[in-house]
Every structure is written in C-alpha cells, then in structure tokens.
C-alpha positions in Angstrom: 88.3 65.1 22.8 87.4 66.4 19.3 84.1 67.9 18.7 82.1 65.7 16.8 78.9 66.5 14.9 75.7 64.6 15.8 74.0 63.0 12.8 71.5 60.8 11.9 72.5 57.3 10.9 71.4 57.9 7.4 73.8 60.6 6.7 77.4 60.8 6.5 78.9 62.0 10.0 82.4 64.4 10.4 83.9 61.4 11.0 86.6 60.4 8.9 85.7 56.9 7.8 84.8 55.8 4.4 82.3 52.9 4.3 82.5 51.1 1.4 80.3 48.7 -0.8 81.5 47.0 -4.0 79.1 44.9 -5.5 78.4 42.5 -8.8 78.1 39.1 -9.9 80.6 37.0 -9.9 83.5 36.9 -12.1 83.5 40.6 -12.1 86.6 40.7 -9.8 84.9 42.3 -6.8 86.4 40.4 -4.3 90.0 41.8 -5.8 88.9 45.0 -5.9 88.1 45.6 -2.5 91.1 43.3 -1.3 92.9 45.8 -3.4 91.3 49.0 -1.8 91.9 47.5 1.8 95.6 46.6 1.3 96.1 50.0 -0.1 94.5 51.8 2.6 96.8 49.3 4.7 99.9 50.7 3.4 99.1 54.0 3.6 98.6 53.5 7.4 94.8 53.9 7.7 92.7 51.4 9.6 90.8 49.7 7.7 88.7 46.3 7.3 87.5 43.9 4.9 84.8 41.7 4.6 84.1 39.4 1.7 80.2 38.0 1.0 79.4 35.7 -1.4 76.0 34.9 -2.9 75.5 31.9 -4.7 79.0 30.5 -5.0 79.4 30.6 -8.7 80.4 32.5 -11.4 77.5 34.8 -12.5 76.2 34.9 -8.5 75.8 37.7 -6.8 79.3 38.7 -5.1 80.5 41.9 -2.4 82.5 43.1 -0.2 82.7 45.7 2.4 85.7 48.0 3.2 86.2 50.6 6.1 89.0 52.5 6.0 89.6 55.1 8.9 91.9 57.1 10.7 91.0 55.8 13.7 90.4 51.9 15.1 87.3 50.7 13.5 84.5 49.7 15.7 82.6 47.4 13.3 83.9 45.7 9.6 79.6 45.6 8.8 78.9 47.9 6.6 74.6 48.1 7.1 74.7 52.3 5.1 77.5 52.2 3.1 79.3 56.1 2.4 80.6 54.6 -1.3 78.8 52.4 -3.1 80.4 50.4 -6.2 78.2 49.0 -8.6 78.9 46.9 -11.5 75.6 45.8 -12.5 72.1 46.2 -12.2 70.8 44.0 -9.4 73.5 44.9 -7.3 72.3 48.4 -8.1 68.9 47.5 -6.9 69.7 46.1 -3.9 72.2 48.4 -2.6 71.7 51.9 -3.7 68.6 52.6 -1.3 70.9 51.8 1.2 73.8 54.8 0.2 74.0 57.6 2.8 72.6 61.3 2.1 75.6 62.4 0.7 77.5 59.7 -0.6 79.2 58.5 -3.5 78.0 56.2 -6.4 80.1 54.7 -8.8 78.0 52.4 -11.2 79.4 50.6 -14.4 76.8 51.9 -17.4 78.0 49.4 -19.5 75.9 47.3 -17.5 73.0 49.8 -16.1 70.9 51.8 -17.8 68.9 52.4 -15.7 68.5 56.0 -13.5 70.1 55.3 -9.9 67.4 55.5 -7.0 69.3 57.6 -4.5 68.8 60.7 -2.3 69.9 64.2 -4.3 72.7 64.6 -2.0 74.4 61.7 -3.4 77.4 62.2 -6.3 76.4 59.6 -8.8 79.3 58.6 -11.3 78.2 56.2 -14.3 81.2 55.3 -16.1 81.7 53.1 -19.1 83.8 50.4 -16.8 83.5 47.5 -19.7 83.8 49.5 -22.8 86.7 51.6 -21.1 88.5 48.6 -20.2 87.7 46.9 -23.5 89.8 49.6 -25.0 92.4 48.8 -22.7 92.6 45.2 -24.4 90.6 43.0 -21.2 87.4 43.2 -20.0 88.3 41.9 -17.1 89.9 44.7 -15.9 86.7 46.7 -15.4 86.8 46.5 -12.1 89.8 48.5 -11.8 88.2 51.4 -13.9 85.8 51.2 -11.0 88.3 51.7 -8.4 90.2 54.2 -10.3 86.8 56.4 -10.4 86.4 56.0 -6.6 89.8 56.3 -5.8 89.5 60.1 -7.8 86.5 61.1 -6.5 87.2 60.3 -2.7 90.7 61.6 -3.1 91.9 59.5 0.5 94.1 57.1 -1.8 95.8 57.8 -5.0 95.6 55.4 -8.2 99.4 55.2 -8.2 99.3 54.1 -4.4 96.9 51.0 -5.7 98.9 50.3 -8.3 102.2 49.8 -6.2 99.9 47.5 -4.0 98.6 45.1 -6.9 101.4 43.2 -6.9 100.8 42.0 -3.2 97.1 41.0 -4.3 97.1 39.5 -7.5 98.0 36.1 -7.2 101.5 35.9 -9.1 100.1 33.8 -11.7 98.2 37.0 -12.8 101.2 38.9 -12.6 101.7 39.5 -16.4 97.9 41.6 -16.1 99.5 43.7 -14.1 100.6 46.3 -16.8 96.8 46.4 -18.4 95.4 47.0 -14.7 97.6 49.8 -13.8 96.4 51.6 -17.0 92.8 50.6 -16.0 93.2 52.4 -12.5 94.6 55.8 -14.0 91.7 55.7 -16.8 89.2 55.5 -14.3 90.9 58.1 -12.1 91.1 60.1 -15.7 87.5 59.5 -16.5 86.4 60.7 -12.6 88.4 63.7 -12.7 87.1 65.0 -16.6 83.1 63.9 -15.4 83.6 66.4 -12.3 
C-alpha cells in the first residue's frame, strides 16, 4: 500500500482527487460546465463523478454542481469541502467559499464580485473577468467556459484542448454552431490563468 499522509478534513490530503464546486444562478451554464469537466475527465480515463443541484428551479435561482475526478474509484460523489471552488457570482461566493479547503483553488468571476473572497491564506484565489472576457469573444454566455479554462490552467490535471474535443458530446447538437466561440472561451481562460500566475 502507498503511504498516505494523515490530514485533517479541512485540508487538502496527498491524495490525488480534485473535489470540485461550480456554483451560480441559473442561466449561467453551470450545470454544462461541470458536465463538461466530468466527461473530460472521463475521456482521459480518470474516475470521476457528477452531481447536479438545483436551487429554485428557474432561471436566476441558485444552480451547482459537484465533480470528483480521481485516479482511483471514488468513495463518495458529495462534495461537503470542496478542493476547487467555481464561483460565478456573489451569493454563491458567500455560501461556498468558507467551505474551500486550506489550500485550495478559487476561481471567482469579478465581473460579478467585487467583493474580497473570505478564505484561508493557503488558498490560490483567481478573479477573472469571465463576462467581460467572454463579451469580447462575441457571447456572454460563454463565461462559463472562461471559468473552466482558468481552472483547467491552474490545476493542470486536464488540458483546455482535451475539453474542447469533449464539447461536442455535451452540448446538445442544437448548440452546436457555439461551439467555435466556446473553444476560444476555454483557451482565454486557460491564457488569462497562466499570465495572472
């Protein structure tokens, strides 16, 4: 058996397992985000799991999701402390980021927050533009990919060009033709991450 290290439940243990939250209201296109991250980590033959929750079941509700990705089977899809959190507004910000491990990763949309993150100083806080960067792109929608790209950079487990090859098998195919747009999103995210480092 591997040596493991003993940790607290608050902080992030040698395992290799990525917890992650992605959270907003809805509309934002959490839920495809996270699909997206799961069927990624799918094809690049991690273990993972996906778990959608919805708040009030409207557009403008609070909407997340939780992902676990792993090298190893995955003991529980609840993700209680998550390792990455994904923020793309404020009360999502608020609710979740007291829960982010010592250590962890934040990636909040400050198009949306302007507000300073309350998180332990071991966590990597990333506040990127997601709307206005995605604006530029030509849709707004697509700021949840800038999201992704930032997390996908900054974890380094997944590559932007590995999400983009598994869009296609998310997006329903009447959202094909926004495939192009969300492509670029992911790589200006992943571009934005790697200049903020």
């Amino acid at each position: 058996m591997p040596h493991r290290e003993h940790t607290t439940a608050d902080t992030i243990s040698s395992t290799d397992q990525d917890e992650v939250l992605i959270a907003g209201f809805g509309g934002q296109g959490i839920m495809v985000a996270g699909k997206l991250l799961a069927q990624t980590a799918m094809q690049a033959s991690k273990e993972v799991t996906y778990m959608p929750s919805y708040g009030a079941e409207v557009r403008g509700g609070t909407a997340n999701c939780m992902v676990v990705i792993a090298e190893e089977p995955i003991a529980c899809p609840v993700v209680a402390k998550p390792t990455s959190l994904i923020v793309m507004n404020k009360a999502s910000l608020n609710k979740f980021a007291p829960r982010l491990k010592k250590g962890g990763l934040l990636v909040m949309n400050s198009s949306l927050i302007d507000t300073e993150p309350q998180v332990d100083e071991t966590v990597t806080v990333v506040a990127v533009p997601a709307d206005e960067l995605a604006v530029q792109l030509g849709n707004r929608k697509a700021a949840n990919m800038i999201a992704l790209g930032v997390y996908l950079q900054r974890r380094g487990r997944l590559t932007p060009d590995q999400a983009a090859s598994a869009l296609p098998d998310v997006l329903a195919e009447r959202h094909h033709k926004t495939l192009p747009v969300n492509i670029k999103a992911l790589h200006r995210g992943a571009q934005f991450a790697s200049c903020d480092e």
